[in-house]
Each structure stands twice: as C-alpha cells, then as structure tokens.
C-alpha positions in Angstrom: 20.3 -0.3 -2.5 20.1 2.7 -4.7 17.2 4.7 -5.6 15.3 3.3 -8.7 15.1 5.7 -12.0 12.5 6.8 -14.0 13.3 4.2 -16.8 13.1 1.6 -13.9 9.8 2.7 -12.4 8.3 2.9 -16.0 9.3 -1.0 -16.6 8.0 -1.7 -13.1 4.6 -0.5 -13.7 4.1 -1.6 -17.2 5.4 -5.3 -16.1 3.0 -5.9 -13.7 0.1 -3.9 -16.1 1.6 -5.3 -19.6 -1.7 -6.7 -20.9 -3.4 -3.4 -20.6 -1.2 -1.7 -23.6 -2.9 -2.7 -26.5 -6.3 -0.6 -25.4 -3.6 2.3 -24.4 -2.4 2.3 -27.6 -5.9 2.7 -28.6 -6.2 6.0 -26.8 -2.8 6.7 -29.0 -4.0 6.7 -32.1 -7.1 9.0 -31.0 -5.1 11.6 -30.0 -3.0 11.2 -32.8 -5.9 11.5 -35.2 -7.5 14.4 -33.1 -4.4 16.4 -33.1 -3.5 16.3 -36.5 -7.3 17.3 -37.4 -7.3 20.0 -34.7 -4.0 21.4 -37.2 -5.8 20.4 -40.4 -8.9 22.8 -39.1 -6.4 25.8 -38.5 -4.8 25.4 -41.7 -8.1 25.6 -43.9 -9.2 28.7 -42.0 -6.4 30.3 -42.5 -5.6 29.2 -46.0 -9.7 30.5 -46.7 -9.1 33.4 -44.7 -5.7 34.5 -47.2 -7.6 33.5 -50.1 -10.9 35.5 -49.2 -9.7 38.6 -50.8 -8.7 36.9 -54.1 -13.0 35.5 -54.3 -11.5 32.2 -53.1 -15.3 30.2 -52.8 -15.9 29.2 -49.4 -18.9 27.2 -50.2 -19.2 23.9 -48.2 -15.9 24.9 -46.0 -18.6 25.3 -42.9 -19.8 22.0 -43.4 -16.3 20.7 -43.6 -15.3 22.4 -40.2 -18.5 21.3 -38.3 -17.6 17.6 -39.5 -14.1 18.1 -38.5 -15.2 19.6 -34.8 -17.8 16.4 -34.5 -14.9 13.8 -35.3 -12.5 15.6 -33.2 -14.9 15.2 -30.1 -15.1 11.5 -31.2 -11.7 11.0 -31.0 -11.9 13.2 -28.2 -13.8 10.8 -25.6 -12.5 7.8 -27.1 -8.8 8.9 -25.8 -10.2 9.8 -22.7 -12.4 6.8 -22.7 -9.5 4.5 -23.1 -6.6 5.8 -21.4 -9.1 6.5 -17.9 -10.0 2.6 -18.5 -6.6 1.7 -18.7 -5.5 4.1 -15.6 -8.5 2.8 -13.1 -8.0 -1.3 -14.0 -4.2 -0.6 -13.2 -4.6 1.3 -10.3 -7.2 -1.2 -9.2 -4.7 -4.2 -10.1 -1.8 -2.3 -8.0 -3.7 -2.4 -5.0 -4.7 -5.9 -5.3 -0.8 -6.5 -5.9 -0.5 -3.7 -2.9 -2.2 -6.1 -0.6 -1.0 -9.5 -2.1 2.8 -8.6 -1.5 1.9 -7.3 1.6 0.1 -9.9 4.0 3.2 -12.4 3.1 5.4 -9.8 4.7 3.6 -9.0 8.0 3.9 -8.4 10.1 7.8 -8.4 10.0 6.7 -5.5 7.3 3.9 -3.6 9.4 5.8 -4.1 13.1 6.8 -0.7 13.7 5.7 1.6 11.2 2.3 4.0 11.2 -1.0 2.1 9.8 -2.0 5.8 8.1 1.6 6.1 6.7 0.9 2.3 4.5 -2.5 3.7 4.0 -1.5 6.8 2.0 0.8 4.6 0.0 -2.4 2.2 -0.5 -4.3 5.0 -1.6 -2.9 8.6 -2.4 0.4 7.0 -3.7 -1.3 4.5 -5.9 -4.0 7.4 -7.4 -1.4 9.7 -8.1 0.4 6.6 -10.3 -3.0 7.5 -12.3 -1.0 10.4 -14.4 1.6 7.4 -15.9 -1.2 5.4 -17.5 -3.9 8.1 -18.2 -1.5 11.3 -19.6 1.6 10.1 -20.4 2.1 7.5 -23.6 -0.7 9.3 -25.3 0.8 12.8 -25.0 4.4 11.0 -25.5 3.5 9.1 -29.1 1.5 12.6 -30.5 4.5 14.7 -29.5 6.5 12.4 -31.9 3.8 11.7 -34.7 1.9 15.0 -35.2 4.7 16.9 -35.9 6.3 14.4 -38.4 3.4 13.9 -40.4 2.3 17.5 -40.3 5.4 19.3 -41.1 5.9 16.5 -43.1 2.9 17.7 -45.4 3.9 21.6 -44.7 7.2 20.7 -46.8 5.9 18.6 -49.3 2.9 21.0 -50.1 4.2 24.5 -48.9 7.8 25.0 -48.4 10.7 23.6 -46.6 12.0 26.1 -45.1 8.9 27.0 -42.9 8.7 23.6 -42.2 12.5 23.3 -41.0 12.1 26.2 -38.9 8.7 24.9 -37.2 10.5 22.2 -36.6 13.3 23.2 -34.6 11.2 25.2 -32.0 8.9 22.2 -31.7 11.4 20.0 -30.8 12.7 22.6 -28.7 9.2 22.8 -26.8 9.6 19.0 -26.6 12.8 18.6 -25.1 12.6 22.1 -22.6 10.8 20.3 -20.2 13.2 17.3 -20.0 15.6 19.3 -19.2 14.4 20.4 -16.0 13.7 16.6 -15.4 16.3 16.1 -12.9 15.2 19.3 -10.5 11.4 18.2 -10.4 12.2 14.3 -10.2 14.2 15.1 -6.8 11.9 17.5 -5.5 8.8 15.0 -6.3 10.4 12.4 -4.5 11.1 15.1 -1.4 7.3 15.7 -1.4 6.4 12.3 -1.1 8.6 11.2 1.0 7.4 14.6 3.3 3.9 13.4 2.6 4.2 10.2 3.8 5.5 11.5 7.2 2.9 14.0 7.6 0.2 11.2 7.1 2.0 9.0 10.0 2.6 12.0 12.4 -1.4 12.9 11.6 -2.1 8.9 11.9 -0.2 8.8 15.1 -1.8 12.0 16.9 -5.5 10.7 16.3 -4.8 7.5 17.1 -3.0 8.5 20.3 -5.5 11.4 21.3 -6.0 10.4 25.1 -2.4 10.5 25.9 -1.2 13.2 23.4 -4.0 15.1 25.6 -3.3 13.0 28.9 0.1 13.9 29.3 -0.8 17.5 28.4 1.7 17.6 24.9 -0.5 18.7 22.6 1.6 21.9 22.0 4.5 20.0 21.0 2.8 17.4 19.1 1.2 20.6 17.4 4.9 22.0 16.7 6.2 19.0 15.2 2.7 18.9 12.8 3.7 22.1 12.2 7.1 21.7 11.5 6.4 18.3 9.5 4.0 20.6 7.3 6.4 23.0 6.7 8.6 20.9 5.1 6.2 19.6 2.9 5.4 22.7 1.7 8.8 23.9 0.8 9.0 20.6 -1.1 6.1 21.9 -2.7 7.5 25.0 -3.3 10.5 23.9 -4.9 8.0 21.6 -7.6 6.3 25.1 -7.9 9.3 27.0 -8.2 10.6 24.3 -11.3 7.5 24.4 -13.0 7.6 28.4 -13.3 10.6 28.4 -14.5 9.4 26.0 -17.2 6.1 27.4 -18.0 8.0 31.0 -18.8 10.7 28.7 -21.0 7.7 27.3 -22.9 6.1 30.4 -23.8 9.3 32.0 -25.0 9.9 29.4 -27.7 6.5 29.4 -28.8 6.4 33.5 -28.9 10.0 33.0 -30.7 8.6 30.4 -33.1 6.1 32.5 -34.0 8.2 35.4 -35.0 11.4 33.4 -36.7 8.9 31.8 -38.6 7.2 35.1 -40.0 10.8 36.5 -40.2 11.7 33.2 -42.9 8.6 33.2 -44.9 9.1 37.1 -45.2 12.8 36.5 -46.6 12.4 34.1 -48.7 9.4 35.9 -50.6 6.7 33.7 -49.7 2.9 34.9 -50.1 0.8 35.9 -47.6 -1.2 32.4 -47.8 1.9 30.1 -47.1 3.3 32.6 -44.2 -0.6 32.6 -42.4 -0.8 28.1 -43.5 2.8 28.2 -41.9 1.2 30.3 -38.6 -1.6 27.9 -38.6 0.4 24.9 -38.5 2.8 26.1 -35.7 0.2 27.7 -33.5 -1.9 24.5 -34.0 1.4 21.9 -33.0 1.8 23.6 -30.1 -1.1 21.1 -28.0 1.1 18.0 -29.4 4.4 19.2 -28.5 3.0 20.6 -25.1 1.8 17.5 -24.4 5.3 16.7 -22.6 4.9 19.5 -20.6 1.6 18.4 -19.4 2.8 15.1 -18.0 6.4 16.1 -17.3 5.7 17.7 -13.8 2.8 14.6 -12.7 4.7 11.9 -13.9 7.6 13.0 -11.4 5.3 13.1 -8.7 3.6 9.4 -10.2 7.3 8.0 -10.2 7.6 9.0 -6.7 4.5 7.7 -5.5 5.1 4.4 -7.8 8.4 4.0 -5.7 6.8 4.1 -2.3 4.5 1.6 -3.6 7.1 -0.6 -5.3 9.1 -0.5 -1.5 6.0 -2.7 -0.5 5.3 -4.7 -3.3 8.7 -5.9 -4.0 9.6 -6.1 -0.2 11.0 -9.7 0.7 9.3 -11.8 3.2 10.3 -12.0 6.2 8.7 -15.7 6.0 8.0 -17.7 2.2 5.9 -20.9 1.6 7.8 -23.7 1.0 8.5 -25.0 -2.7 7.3 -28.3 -2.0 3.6 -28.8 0.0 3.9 -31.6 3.2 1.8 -33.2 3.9 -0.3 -32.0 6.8 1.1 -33.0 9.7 -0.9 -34.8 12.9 -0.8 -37.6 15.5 2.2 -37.0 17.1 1.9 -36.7 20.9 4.6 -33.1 20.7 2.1 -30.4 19.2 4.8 -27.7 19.4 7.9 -28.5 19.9 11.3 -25.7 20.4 14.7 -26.9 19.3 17.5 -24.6 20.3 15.8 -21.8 18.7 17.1 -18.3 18.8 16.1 -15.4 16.7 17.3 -11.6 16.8 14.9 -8.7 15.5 16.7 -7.2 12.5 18.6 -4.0 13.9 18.6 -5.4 17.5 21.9 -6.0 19.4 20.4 -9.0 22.1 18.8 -12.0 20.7 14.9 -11.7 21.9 15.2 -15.9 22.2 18.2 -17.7 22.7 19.2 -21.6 22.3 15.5 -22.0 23.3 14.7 -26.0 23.4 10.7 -26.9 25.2 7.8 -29.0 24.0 3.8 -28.4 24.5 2.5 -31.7 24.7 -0.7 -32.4 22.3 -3.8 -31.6 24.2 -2.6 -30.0 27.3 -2.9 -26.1 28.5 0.8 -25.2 28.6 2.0 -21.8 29.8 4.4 -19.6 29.3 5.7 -16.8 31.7 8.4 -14.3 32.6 9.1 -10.4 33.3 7.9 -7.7 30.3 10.8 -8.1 27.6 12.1 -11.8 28.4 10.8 -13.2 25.1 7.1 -14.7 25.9 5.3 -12.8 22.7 8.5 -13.9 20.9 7.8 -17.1 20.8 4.2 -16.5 19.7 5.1 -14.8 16.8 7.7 -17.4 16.1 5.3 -20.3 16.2 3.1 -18.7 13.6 5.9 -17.9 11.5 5.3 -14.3 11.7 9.6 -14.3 11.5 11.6 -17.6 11.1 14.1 -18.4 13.6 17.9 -17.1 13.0 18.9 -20.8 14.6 17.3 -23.7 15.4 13.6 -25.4 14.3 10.4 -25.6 15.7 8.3 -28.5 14.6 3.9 -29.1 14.9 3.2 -32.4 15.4 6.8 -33.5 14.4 7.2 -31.6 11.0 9.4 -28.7 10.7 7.1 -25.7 10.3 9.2 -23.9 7.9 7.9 -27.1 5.8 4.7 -26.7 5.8 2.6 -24.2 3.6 1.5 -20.4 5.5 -2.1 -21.0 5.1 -2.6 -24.6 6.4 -0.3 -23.5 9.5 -2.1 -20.3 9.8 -5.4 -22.3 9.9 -4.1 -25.2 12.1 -2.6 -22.7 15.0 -5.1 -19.9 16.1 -3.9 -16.8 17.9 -5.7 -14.7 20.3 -3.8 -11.5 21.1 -3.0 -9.3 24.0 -4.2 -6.2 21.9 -6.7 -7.2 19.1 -8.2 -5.0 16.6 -12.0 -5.1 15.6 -12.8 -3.8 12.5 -16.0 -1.0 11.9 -19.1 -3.6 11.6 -21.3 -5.4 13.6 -20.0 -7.9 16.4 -20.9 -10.8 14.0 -19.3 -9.9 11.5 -15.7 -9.4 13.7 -16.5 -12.9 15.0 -17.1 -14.5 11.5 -13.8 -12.8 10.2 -11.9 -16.1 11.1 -15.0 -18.6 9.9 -17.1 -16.5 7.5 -19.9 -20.1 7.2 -20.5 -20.0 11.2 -24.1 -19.8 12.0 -25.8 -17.4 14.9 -25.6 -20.6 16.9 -22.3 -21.1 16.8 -21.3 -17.5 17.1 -22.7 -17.8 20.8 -21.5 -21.2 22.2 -18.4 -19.5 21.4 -19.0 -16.6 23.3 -20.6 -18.6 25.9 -17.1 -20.3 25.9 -15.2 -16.7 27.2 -18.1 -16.6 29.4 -19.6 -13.5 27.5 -23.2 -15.1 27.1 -24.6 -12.7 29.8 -23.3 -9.7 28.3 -24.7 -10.4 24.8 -28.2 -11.3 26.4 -27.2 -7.3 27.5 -27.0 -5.9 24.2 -30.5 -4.7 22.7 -29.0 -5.9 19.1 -27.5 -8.7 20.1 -25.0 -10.3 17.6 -25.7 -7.3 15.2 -24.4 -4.4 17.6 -22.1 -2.2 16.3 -19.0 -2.7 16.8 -16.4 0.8 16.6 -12.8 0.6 14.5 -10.5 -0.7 17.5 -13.1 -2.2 19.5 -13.1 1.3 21.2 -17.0 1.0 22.8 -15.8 -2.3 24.3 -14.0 -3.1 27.7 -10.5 -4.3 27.7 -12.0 -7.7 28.9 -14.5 -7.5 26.4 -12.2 -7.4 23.5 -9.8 -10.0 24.3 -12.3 -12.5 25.0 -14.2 -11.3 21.4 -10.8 -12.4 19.9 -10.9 -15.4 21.7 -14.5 -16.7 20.2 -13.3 -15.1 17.1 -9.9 -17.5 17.3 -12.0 -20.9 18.3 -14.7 -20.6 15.4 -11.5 -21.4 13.0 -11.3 -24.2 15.2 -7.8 -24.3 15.6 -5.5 -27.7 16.5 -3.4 -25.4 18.7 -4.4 -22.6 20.0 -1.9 -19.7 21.4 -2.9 -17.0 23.9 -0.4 -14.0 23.8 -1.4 -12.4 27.5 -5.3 -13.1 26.1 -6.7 -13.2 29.5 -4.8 -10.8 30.6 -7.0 -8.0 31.6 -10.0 -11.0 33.4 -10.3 -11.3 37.1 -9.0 -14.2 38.4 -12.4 -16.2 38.4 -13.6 -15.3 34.9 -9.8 -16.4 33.6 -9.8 -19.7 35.5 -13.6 -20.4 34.0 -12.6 -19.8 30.5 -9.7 -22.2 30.9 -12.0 -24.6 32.0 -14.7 -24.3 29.1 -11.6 -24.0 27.0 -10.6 -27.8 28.0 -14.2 -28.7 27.9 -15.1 -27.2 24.5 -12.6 -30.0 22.6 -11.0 -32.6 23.8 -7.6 -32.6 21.5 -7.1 -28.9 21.4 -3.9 -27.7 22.3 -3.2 -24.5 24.1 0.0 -22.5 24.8 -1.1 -19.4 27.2 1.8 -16.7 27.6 1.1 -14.6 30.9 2.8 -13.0 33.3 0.2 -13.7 35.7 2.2 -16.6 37.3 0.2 -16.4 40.5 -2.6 -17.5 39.0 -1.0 -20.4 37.0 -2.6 -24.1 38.7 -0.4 -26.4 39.8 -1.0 -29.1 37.4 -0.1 -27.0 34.3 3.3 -27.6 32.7 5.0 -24.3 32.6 8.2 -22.8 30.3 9.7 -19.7 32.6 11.5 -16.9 30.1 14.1 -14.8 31.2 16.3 -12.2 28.5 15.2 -14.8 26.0 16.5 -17.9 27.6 15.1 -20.9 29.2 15.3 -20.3 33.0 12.5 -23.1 34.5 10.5 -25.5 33.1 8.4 -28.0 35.0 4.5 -28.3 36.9 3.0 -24.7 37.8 3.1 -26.6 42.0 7.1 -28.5 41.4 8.2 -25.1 40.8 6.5 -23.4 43.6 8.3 -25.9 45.6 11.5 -25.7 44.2 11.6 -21.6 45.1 13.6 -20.5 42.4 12.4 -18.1 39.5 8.9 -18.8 39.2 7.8 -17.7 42.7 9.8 -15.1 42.3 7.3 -14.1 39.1 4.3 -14.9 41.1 5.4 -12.4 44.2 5.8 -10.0 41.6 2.5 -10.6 40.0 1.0 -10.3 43.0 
C-alpha cells in the first residue's frame, strides 16, 4: 500500500477531529481581524508621517493607535486561545483513539516490535501533530483574506497599479514555500521514520542493560546508537538544508517587492503619501503571506508524525468482535475444546499448530507439554483469541469462540503468563488491575492461594509496597505467582497458565495446584509446562510436537506407554 499524501493525512485528522472546526474557525477570524489592523496601523502612520510636513493635524491619531494595539492583543489571545484549545482536545482525542485502535490489535500488533518505539508514536508523534491544528488553518485562511481585502482597499482608495504589483510578490511569498513542499515532505518523513528507530534501539539498550553489559557489547550497541543517530541527523540536516534555502527565497521577494513597488509608484507620478501608504501596506502583508512559511516546514514534520500514528489507528485486527452478541455460553461438560486447528504467524514458513483436535474437560487441571518451539504458548494465545486460527475452530463450553464478544471471553478465560509485567505502583494496586472492587481481604486469600501469604507477612508495607516497572525488585517466583492472584481475583471460568509455575520448586508448584482445585470447585485449568516430570499421574495431558498432536492421554498411561512423554520428562529432568 502506498504512502498516504498530505491531502490524505489532512482528511484523516480532521475526520476523526471534525466537530472541533467551528471554534478553529473562531481563531480564523481573529487573526484575520488582527492582521488586517496590524496593516491598518502602518498605513495611518505612514499616511500621518507624509502628511506631517503639509500641517496634516495629528490630533487624536495616538488615541487611535493605542486602541488599535489594545484590540490587536485581543484578537491576539483569542487566536491563540482558540486554536491551542482546539490543538490540546485533538491531540488528547488522538491518543484516546491511539489506545482504542490499539488494544483490539494486540497483541498480533505489539508481538515483536519495541514498547519505546509505540511510545514515541503515543507521545512525540501525536504532539508534533499539534502544528496542523494550532498553526496551520489560521495562518492558511489570513494568507488568502488579508491580502484580498487589503489590496483590495489599496486599489479602490490609492491606485491600482501599486496594488497589482503588491500583489504579485505576495502571492509569490505564498506559493515559494509550496514549492519546496515535495523536498521537506520526504525528508520529514525520513526524520521520523529515523526517530522512531532511535527511540527503539534507545528502548531496547535500557531495557536490556544486564546483557548488553553481560555479554560485554556495549561498544557495539554504542556504535549502532551512534550510527542510528547519525542518520537522524543528516535527515535533519536535509529539513535544515530546505528550509535555508527557503528562508533566503522569502527575503528576496520581499526585498524585491519593496523596490519594484517604489520603482511603479515613482513612474507613474504618484506622491510621496501613496508610494510611503503603498510601503506600509506591503511591509505590513508580509506577517499574513508568511504565515505559509511558518507552518510549511512543521506541518511536514506533523504529516509525518500523523502517518506513524494513522499506521496504528487504522491497523486491522488481527481478531474483531462479532456482529451479532451470543449468548454467553456454559454448562457444557467440554470447557475448551480444539478442532483441527492450525494457524501460521504472518511471515512464517511452518505452521506453529497444525490439524490440532483436543478437549479440556470442564473442571479438571489439564496440561499441556512439549520441547521450546512445539506450539504450547500457541495455543494459549489462540484460546484467548489473541490471533484467530488460519483453519479449524475452537469452541468454550460448546460455542465457537470466534462467536462470542472479546470482552466477555477475555473476562471468562484468565491468563497468567510465563513473563508478566507489573506496572510502577503499589502491590495492590498490580493485583486489583484485573478486579479494581476487590477488598484487602480478598487481595490475600488470593495470595495465600500461590502460597505467598508468608512473604507478605514479610513486607513492612504489606499490600501497599512498592512495586518497580517490570516487577524488577521481585523474584522470578514472586512475579509469576503475583500474576497468578492477580488472574484469580477476575475469577475466571477457565483459567490458562502459559509456563506460570514455571520458575516454583517442585513443592510450592504441586501446593498451588492443590489450593487452585480447592479455591473453586468448577474452575477450569489448562497449565502449559515443559516440566513433564513433575506432571501427576491423574492429570489428562496434550503432548506438542512442531505444532502437532503427538500424545494425549493420563500424565501415569503415558508413562507407561514409553513413547514421547517420558522422553519430555528425562529431558526435564
């Protein structure tokens, strides 16, 4: 798909911000006013300052300037005052839209690519959209109305001819900066596009810090920063390089102007009063037909940043809610149920699952295991509908889940994850993230429940310790049985742990499981691990290998049976 235009990014942002106009037009008509007084004030100075010689009376003309300034300052703020109104509420409503488009998409959309590299786009990108709503119609409509209504006036009242030749270097001034449109649009869109990778190369270096500095490549993580930035700033450079050029254009034709002008009213015998009113009204247009020039070179760089946005915001789902709302789904003894599912990550060459068919039978602990890449965290993802599958169905409790609506599935099925993320806070407030209504109470019969009670009796603040971005002042024990709690306050019909238990000795796993199935009777869980030596007999297990069903069967019939599982458990062992 081809790169959007200007035009297109224009009706983008003014679609999703349409009700906004009428106050931006507001802030139109105030710089209009302004302008044309800021004109109308040069004019009588120079028209008194002709006349002065001839005993022209000056009397009351200071008065009439000072209430010209104090209206002009009105006007003034009340452009400012409008158009920064209208700029904020739209940036503000392009982030909500930001992170509305978004959460449909993940994390099909976020799988992959840098956290700080979506963050710039969330924040930098969207600020810098600020120059399209707070600098640009304004300065666009005055460019076109000052100048006809004031040269307009200069021909009725003065003469044509100085009028006609004002006009033609305005318009000049107006269009000069177009013209270099295409050279700073392409070199905008290089230095966001640079920008963005700096921000994930910086993203990924502090993030990764202990193994940047564990493996002892700081130097060439340095040299790629380095290298990153100096393509940025050549990008830069080439903006810089095209607004120069520009700039000298601009002050050419006005210095031209200036002189063609003097050279007409001097051959066609005007007086010195029309040549210094003709001065005055040129000199004073030049802030209305600059006003291009001042946006020009930041509304290439808010186009830019507006297309990284729009990427996001008009991404397509991997997954959509279904037109029509089932109803919710229950009482079927099959909680989850696979039929001949397969499903290949976009890009990849091997399915991750293939012709999958198994059932997790309502109210039992199920498991799922097999060697690192086989499919296991697959299948997770699938049952939440993070991705649909590319063939077959998989139905809770008997109804196609691609039939019922994101947010009741999402609360029905719970997920604890292998690598969950706290966010900056207090530990109550990452376990309430799920349940926001749960009291203290139930905050630590479920901790109790990943048998975590004696560690919060541990903690001098209890409930409201702080807890660091990433969980980084907890264990790796710690934080996956926080995700658990966190997972069972939501109170879940199934509940699916992707290797969730993954870093617990072998006690403190097998106790969990047990005040899992003693917490609710009912409750469904599906536990992927490739701990297969510590799977108990009784538990129904679904053994993955390169995405395909290779056992299924009780944890102890496929001990017996010696074929793939034991093979799993020597190698857990």
């Amino acid at each position: 798909m081809s790169a959007p235009g200007r035009w297109e990014l224009a009706r983008w942002l003014v679609g999703h911000t349409r009700q906004l106009v009428p106050v931006l037009g507001l802030s139109a008509v105030a710089r209009v006013v302004n302008q044309t007084l800021a004109v109308a004030l040069l004019v009588i100075i120079a028209d008194a300052l002709a006349r002065a010689a001839d005993g022209w009376p000056v009397e009351g003309l200071a008065w009439s300037l000072v209430g010209i300034a104090l209206l002009k300052a009105v006007l003034r703020y009340l452009e400012h005052y409008a158009g920064h109104w209208v700029a904020f509420t739209a940036l503000a409503r392009l982030r909500e839209l930001f992170f509305d488009r978004l959460v449909p998409q993940a994390p099909a959309a976020t799988q992959g690519r840098a956290g700080a590299e979506l963050t710039e786009r969330a924040t930098r990108d969207i600020d810098r959209v600020e120059v399209f709503f707070a600098h640009t119609f304004a300065p666009a409509v005055s460019a076109v109305v000052v100048p006809a209504v004031v040269l307009g006036w200069l021909a009725a009242t003065v003469d044509g001819r100085l009028a006609l030749a004002i006009a033609l270097f305005v318009l000049a001034v107006c269009v000069a900066p177009l013209l270099w449109g295409r050279g700073t649009w392409g070199s905008a869109r290089s230095v966001a596009a640079r920008r963005g990778d700096l921000a994930a190369r910086l993203g990924d270096d502090i993030q990764g810090v202990r193994e940047v500095l564990g493996f002892g490549i700081e130097q060439r993580r340095l040299a790629q920063l380095a290298a990153a930035d100096s393509e940025l700033g050549a990008a830069r450079s080439r903006v810089g390089r095209y607004q120069g050029f520009r700039a000298a254009s601009l002050l050419f034709l006005e210095a031209a102007g200036l002189i063609v002008l003097v050279g007409v009213g001097f051959a066609q015998g005007l007086d010195a009063a029309q040549i210094a009113v003709g001065l005055a009204v040129a000199v004073g247009l030049w802030a209305a037909a600059r006003g291009i020039d001042d946006f020009v070179a930041g509304l290439d760089a808010a186009f830019a940043a507006a297309d990284r946005v729009r990427e996001v915001v008009d991404g397509v789902p991997a997954v959509t809610d279904p037109q029509e709302r089932a109803p919710a789904p229950a009482g079927h003894p099959v909680a989850i149920a696979f039929d001949r599912v397969s499903f290949r990550y976009p890009g990849a060459e091997v399915p991750a699952l293939d012709q999958v068919s198994a059932s997790f039978l309502t109210g039992l602990h199920s498991c799922v295991t097999g060697v690192s890449g086989s499919g296991k965290s697959t299948l997770a993802g699938l049952i939440l509908r993070g991705w649909d599958p590319t063939a077959g169905s998989i139905r809770l409790f008997g109804t196609d889940i691609r039939e019922v609506p994101l947010d009741q599935l999402r609360r029905r099925i719970g997920l604890a994850p292998q690598h969950p993320t706290m966010l900056s806070g207090t530990l109550a407030d990452n376990l309430r993230l799920a349940a926001p209504e749960s009291t203290d109470d139930q905050l630590r019969d479920a901790l109790a429940a990943v048998e975590l009670t004696q560690w919060l009796s541990g903690l001098p603040e209890g409930l409201d310790t702080a807890v660091s971005e990433r969980g980084q002042s907890l264990s790796g024990g710690q934080l996956q049985r926080i995700a658990l709690a966190r997972a069972l306050l939501a109170d879940p019909e199934v509940l699916v742990l992707d290797e969730a238990l993954s870093q617990l000795d072998a006690a403190t796993a097998a106790a969990v499981r047990s005040n899992l199935a003693a917490r609710r009777a009912g409750l469904t869980t599906i536990e992927i691990t490739h701990r297969a030596d510590l799977i108990p007999d009784g538990t129904n297990v679904l053994v993955l290998d390169a995405g395909r069903v290779v056992e299924q069967g009780t944890a102890g019939d496929l001990r017996a049976a010696g074929g793939a599982f034991p093979q799993l458990e020597a190698r857990a062992g």
